[in-house]
Every structure is written in structure tokens, then in C-alpha cells.
C-alpha positions in Angstrom: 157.6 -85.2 72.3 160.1 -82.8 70.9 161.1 -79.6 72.2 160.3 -76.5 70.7 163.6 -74.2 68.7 163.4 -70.5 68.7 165.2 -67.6 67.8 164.1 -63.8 68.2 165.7 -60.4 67.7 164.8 -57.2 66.7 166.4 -54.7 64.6 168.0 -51.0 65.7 166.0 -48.5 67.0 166.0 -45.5 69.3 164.3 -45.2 72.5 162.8 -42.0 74.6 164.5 -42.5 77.7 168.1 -45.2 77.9 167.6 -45.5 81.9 163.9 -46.2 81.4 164.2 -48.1 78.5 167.4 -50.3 80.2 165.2 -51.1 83.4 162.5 -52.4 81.3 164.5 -54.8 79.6 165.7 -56.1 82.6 162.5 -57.0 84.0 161.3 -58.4 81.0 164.8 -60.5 80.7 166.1 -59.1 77.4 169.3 -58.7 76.4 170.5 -55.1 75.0 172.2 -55.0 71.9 174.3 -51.8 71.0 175.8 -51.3 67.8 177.8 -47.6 68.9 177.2 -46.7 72.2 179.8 -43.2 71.6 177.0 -41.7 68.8 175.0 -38.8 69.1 171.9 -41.1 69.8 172.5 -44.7 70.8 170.5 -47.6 68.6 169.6 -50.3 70.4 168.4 -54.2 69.3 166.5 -56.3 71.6 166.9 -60.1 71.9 165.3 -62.5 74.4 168.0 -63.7 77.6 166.1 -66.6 78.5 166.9 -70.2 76.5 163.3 -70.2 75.6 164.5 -68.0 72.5 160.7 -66.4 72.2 159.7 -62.9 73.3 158.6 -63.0 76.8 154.5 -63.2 77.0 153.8 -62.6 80.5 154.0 -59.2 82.9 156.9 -59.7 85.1 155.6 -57.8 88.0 152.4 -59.1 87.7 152.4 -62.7 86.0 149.4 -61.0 83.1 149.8 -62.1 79.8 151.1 -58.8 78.0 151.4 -58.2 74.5 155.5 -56.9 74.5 155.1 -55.1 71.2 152.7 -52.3 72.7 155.1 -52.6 75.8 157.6 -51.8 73.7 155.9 -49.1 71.9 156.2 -47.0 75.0 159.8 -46.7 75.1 160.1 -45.7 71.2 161.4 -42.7 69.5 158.6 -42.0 67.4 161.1 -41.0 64.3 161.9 -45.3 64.3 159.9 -48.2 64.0 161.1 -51.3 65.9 160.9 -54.9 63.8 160.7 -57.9 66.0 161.2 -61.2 64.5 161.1 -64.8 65.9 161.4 -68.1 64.0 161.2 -71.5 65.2 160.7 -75.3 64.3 160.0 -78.2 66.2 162.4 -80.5 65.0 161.5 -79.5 61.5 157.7 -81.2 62.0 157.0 -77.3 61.1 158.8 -73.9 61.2 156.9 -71.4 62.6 158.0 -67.3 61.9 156.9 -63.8 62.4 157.6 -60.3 62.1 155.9 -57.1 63.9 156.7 -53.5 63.1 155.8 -51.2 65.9 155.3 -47.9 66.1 155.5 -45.9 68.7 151.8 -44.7 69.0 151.0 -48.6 69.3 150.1 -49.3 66.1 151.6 -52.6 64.9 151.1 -54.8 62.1 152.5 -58.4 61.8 153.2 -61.1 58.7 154.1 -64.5 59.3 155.5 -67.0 57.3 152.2 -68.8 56.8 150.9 -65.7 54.9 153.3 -66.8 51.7 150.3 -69.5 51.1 147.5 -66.8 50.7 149.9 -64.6 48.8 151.2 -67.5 46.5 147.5 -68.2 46.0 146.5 -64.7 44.6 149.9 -64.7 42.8 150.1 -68.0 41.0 146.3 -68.7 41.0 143.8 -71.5 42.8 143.9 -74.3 40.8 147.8 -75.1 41.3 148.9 -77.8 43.9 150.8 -76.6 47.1 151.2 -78.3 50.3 152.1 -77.0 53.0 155.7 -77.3 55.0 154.3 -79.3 57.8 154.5 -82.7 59.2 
């Protein structure tokens, strides 16, 4: 069996509260990215800490599945909108990849790199051949 290859980050964004927003990445074990902490208002990036290289999916406190976009949505500066990405392959049997803007309200929306076969489709038309990059 072969292992699953991930990689995740997000892009700069500002947050509500630093102190808040820093303990909450510590529980969830991701790592702080800073491109100028001397600025008026700090941007952070988020990435995951652990090897797993996947957003984490479960509460830390309480062991819940969570869904860490509308976790994250809570800590936002409504003026930004956070992307998360993640990407991965299982030794190239198939690459898996999303991205999720979130808002600060909650509201999220998501594409994922298997949508380029419905848009390909409505692009190029039915009757062409296409297989997909699997297997």
C-alpha cells in the first residue's frame, strides 16, 4: 500500500485578535507564517506542523471532526478572505487538490482539481475523449 503525499498552505491574511488567533494555531498544530511582523497590521499564512501535510480534521480539545475553514473564519479580519490549499498524490496513482476561500462570516466556497473535467466538458463539448488522471 502506498502512503499518502500532501502539502497545504494558505495565503496572507489578517486576523481580529494575534494572541487569540496564535493560541488557536497552536492547538490545532499549525505553523504561523509571517511575511513583516514590523507593519501596521501583521499578515499571517497558515500551514499544517504535523508530517501528515493535510489540514487538521479533528477538534483538539475535544477529538470532533471540525470543519477548520469555519474555525478559521472566526479569527478573520472581515476586509481579507483566507485561501487554503492542499494537494496531494499517492505515489502518482492519483493527485488529489483543493482550494477554499473563506470569509469571515463563514461563508466558504471550494474547487478542486477534479472540477477541470466538468468545466473541460462544457468548454470543449461531450463528444470528445478524456480520461481521467488516475490509476
Amino acid at each position: 500500500m502506498a502512503n499518502y503525499t500532501a502539502a497545504a498552505r494558505s495565503n496572507y491574511f489578517r486576523v481580529k485578535n494575534t494572541k487569540a488567533f496564535r493560541r488557536w494555531c497552536k492547538a490545532f498544530d499549525l505553523d504561523i507564517v509571517m511575511p513583516d511582523e514590523l507593519g501596521p497590521e501583521p499578515f499571517f499564512a497558515i500551514t499544517p506542523a504535523s508530517d501528515s501535510g493535510c489540514w487538521p480534521r479533528f477538534h483538539p480539545d475535544t477529538d470532533a471532526e471540525t470543519d477548520i475553514h469555519h474555525e478559521l473564519a472566526a479569527h478573520l479580519d472581515p476586509r481579507d478572505i483566507a485561501v487554503l490549499m492542499h494537494a496531494g498524490h499517492e505515489k502518482l496513482r492519483y493527485i488529489t487538490g483543493f482550494a477554499t476561500a473563506v470569509h469571515a462570516d463563514g461563508r466558504c466556497i471550494t474547487i478542486s482539481l477534479q472540477d477541470i473535467y466538468s468545466r473541460a466538458r462544457e468548454e470543449f463539448g461531450q463528444d470528445l475523449s478524456m480520461t481521467e488522471a488516475i490509476y
